[in-house]
N, C-alpha and C positions, 0 to 999 in steps of 0.2 A: 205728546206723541210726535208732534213735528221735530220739537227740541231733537230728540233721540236721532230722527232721521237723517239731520242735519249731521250731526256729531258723526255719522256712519259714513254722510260724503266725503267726510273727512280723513278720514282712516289711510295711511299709509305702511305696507306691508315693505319691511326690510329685507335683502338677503346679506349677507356678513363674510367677510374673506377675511384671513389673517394670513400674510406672508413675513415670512423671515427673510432681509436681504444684507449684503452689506452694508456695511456702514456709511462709507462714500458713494452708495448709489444709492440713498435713502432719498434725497433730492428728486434725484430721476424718476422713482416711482412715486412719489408723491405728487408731483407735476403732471405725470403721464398720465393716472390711475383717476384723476381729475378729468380728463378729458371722456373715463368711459363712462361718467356718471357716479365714481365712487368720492367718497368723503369719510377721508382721513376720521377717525375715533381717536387714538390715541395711538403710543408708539410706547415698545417695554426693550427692556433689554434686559440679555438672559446672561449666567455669567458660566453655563456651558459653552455660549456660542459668543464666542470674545471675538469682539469686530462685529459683531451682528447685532440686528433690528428690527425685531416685528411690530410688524404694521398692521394695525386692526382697520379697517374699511367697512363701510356700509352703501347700500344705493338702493334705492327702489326697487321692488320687486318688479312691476309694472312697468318700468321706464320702456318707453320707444326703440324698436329698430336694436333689439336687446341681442339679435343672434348674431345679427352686423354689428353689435357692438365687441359682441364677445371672441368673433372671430378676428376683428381689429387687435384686441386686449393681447391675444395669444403671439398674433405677430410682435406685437409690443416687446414682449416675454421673452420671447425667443430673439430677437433685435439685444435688447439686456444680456441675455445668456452670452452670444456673440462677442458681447464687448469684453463680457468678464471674462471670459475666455484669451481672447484678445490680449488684455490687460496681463493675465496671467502670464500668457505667452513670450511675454519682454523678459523675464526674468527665469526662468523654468531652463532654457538652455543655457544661458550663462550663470547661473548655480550646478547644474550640471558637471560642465567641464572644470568649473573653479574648485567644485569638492573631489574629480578625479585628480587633477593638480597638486592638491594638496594634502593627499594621502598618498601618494607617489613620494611627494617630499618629507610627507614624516616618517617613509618607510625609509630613505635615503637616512633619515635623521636617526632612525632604528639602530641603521647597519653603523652610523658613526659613533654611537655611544658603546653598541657591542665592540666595536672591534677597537673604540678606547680601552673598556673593560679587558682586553684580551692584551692591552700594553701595546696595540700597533698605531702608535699616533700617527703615519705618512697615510694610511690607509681611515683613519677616521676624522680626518681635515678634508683628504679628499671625498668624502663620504658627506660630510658636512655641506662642503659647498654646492653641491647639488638641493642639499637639504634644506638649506637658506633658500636658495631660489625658488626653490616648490614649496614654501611658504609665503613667499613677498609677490610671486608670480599670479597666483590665482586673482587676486584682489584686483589687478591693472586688466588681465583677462576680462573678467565679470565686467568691469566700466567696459571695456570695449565692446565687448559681446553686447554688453543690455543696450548700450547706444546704439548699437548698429540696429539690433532688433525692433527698438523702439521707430529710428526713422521709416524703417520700415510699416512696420504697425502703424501707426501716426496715420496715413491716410484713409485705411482700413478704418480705423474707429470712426475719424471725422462723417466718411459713406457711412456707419453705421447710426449712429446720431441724426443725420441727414435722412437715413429712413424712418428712425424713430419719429421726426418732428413730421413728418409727411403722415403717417398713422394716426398720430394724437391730432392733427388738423382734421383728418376725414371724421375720426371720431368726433371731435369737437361739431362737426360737422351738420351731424347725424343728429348729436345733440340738442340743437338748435330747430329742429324738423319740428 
């Protein structure tokens, strides 16, 4: 009978998360998700979600200071969410203008092969060289654009990381209570 009792102080109840995230921010939440009490199970990869990683987690049911923890976790989340965003953001407007660029130039590239076809070669050189450059153009656009965006961005994410390590500390924190 004691035996039994013993075995029952023992008993830990799990609760279970699985999140899917990128791939290069696999790290970040693994690191993070640590600090709210959770422990990594395993990690799968789906071949719907190319670039992606789910992540299986477990933590105590019971654990301390669990609605301070959970309301930490969220900012966590949304800190994460920010960056991919972020991240996103470098390249979204210099794809943009490179692919209006260069459907301008293949429209240019259109009008020089019709109006070869039609026997006017002064009119489909001239047609041409526009067409060439609205294809070579886009590519030096994009480096520029994404450079510039990224300087940009660049301090954005560093604040944003900089919050994250501030959250996973208090949690850690909490932890330790």
């Amino acid at each position: 009978m004691s035996e039994i009792t013993r075995n029952e102080s023992n008993f830990v109840g799990y609760e279970y998360k699985d999140i899917t995230v990128k791939r290069k921010m696999e790290s970040v939440y693994v690191d993070g998700y640590n600090n709210f009490g959770w422990t990594l199970e395993g990690t799968s990869t789906s071949v719907q979600n190319v670039g992606s990683v789910t992540m299986k987690f477990k933590r105590d049911r019971k654990i301390r200071n669990k609605v301070e923890l959970t309301r930490l976790q969220r900012q966590f989340d949304a800190a994460v969410a920010e960056i991919e965003t972020l991240e996103r953001s470098k390249i979204i407007g210099a794809s943009v203008v490179a692919y209006v660029i260069g459907v301008i130039g293949t429209a240019f590239m259109a009008g020089s092969v019709f109006a070869n076809q039609d026997d006017r070669l002064t009119l489909s050189i001239i047609l041409a060289i526009p067409g060439f450059v609205g294809w070579i153009i886009p590519y030096l656009l994009y480096c520029s654009i994404s450079k510039k965006k990224t300087n940009k961005v660049a301090p954005l994410i560093d604040q944003k990381y900089d919050e994250i390590y501030e959250v996973c500390e208090k949690a850690n924190a909490l932890l330790a209570k």
